[in-house]
C-alpha positions as CSV (number, residue, x, y, z in Angstrom):
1,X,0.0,0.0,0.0
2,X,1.1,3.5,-0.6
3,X,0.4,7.1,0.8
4,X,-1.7,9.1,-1.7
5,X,0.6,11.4,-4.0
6,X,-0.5,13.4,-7.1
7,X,1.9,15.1,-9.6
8,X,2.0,18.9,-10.4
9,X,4.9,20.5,-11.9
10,X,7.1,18.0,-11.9
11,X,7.6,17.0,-8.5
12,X,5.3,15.2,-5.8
13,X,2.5,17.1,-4.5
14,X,-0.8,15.9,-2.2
15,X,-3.3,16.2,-4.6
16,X,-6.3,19.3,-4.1
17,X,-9.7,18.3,-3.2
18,X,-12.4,19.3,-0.3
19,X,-11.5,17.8,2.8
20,X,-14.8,18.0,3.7
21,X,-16.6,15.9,0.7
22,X,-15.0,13.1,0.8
23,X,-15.6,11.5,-2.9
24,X,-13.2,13.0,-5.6
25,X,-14.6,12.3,-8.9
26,X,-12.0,11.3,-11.6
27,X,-12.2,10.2,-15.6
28,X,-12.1,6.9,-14.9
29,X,-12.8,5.9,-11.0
30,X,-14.3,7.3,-8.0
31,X,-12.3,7.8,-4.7
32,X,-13.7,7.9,-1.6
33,X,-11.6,9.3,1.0
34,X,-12.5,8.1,4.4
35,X,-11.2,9.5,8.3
36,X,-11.9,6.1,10.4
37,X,-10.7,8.1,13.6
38,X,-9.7,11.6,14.9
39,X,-6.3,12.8,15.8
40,X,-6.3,11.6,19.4
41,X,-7.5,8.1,17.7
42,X,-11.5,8.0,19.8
43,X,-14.0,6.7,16.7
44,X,-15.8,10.2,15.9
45,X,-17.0,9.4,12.3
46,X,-20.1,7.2,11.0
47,X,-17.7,4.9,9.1
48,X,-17.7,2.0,10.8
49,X,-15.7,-1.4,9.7
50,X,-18.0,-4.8,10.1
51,X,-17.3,-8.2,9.9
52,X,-13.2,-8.6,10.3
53,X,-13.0,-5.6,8.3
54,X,-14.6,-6.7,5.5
55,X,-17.5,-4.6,5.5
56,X,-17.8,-0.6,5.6
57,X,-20.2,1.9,6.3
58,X,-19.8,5.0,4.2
59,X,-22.8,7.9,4.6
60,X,-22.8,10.2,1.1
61,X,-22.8,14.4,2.5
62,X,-26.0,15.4,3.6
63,X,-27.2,17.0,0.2
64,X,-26.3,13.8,-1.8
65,X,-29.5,12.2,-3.2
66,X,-30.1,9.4,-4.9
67,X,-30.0,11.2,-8.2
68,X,-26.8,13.3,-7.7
69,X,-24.5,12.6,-10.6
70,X,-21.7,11.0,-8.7
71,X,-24.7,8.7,-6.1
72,X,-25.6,7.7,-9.7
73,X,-22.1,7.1,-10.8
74,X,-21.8,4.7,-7.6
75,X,-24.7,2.8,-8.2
76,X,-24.9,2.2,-11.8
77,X,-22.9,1.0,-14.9
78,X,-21.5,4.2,-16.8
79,X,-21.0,4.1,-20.3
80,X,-17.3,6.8,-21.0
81,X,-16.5,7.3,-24.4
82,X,-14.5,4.3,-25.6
83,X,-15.4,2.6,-22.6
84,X,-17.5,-0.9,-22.7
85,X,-20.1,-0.1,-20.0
86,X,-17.9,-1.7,-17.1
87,X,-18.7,-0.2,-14.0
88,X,-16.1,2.3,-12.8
89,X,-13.9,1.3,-10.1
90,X,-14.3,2.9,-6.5
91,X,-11.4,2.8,-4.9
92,X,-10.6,3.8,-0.6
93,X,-8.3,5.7,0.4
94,X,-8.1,6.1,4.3
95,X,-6.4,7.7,7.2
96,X,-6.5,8.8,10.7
97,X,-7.9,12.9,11.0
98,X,-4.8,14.6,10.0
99,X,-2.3,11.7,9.1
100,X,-1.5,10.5,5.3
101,X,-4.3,8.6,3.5
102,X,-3.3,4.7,3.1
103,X,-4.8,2.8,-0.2
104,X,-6.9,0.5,0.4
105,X,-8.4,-0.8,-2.5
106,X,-11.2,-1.1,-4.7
107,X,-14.7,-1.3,-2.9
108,X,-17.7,-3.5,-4.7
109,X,-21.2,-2.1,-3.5
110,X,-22.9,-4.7,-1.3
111,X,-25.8,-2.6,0.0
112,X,-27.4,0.7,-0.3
113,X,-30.2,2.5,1.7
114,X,-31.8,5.4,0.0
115,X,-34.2,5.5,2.6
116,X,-31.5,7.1,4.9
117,X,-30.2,11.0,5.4
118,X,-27.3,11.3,4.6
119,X,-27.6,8.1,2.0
120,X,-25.8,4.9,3.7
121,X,-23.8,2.5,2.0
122,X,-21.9,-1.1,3.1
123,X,-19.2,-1.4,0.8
124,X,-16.8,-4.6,0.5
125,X,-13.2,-4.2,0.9
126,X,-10.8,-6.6,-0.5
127,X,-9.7,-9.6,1.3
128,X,-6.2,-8.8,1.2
129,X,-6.6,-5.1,3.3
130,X,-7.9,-7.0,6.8
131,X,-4.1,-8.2,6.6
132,X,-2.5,-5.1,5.8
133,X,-0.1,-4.2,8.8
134,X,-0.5,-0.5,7.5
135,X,-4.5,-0.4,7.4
136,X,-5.1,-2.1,10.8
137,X,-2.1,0.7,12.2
138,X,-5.0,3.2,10.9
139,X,-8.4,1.1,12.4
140,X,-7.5,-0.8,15.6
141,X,-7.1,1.6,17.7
């Protein structure tokens, strides 16, 4: 796993995004960028992990509805120019309030609950990230 770095200029740089929104759209994946505990390390987010880590919660922002472009772009096939109508990858990046974010993978939807404010979803994480020594640094606390 690796710390989240974005080019500009030639050199490493984080990339530049809302730290408060928590999806970053991109061409060809969505990102969603997830604190699993404050600084001091007490849980004081929604996202919780289930099952051995296998299972998260992730709660969209509170004016996310079920049609917002990128709630659609979660839940649904998307057919990009030159693409063959696979759907596009959502990938988790993670970190303690204020600490790098950690990679953790692509998600696949298990459930969602439009019924809910903000909208709740369970994603599944891949097998391999419950026995990553720098993912369970970040969770167990």
């Amino acid at each position: 796993m690796a710390s989240l770095r974005g080019a500009s200029n030639g050199r490493l740089a984080p990339p530049k995004f809302s730290k408060y929104s928590g999806i970053q759209e991109w061409a060809n994946a969505v990102v969603l960028f997830v604190n699993v505990s404050s600084k001091g390390g007490q849980q004081a987010y929604d996202n919780l992990f289930l099952d051995n880590f296998g299972r998260m919660t992730w709660f969209a922002q509170k004016y996310h509805v079920e049609e917002t472009p990128v709630v659609q772009r979660l839940l649904k096939l998307t057919k990009r120019e030159g693409g063959n109508g696979e759907r596009d990858p959502v990938l988790l990046f993670c970190r303690r309030e204020g600490e790098a974010y950690v990679f953790g993978g692509q998600l696949q939807l298990d459930q969602f609950f439009p019924e809910t404010r903000p909208l709740k979803f369970i994603w599944t994480l891949p097998e391999r990230l419950s026995a990553s020594k720098e993912f369970l640094d970040i969770v167990e606390t």
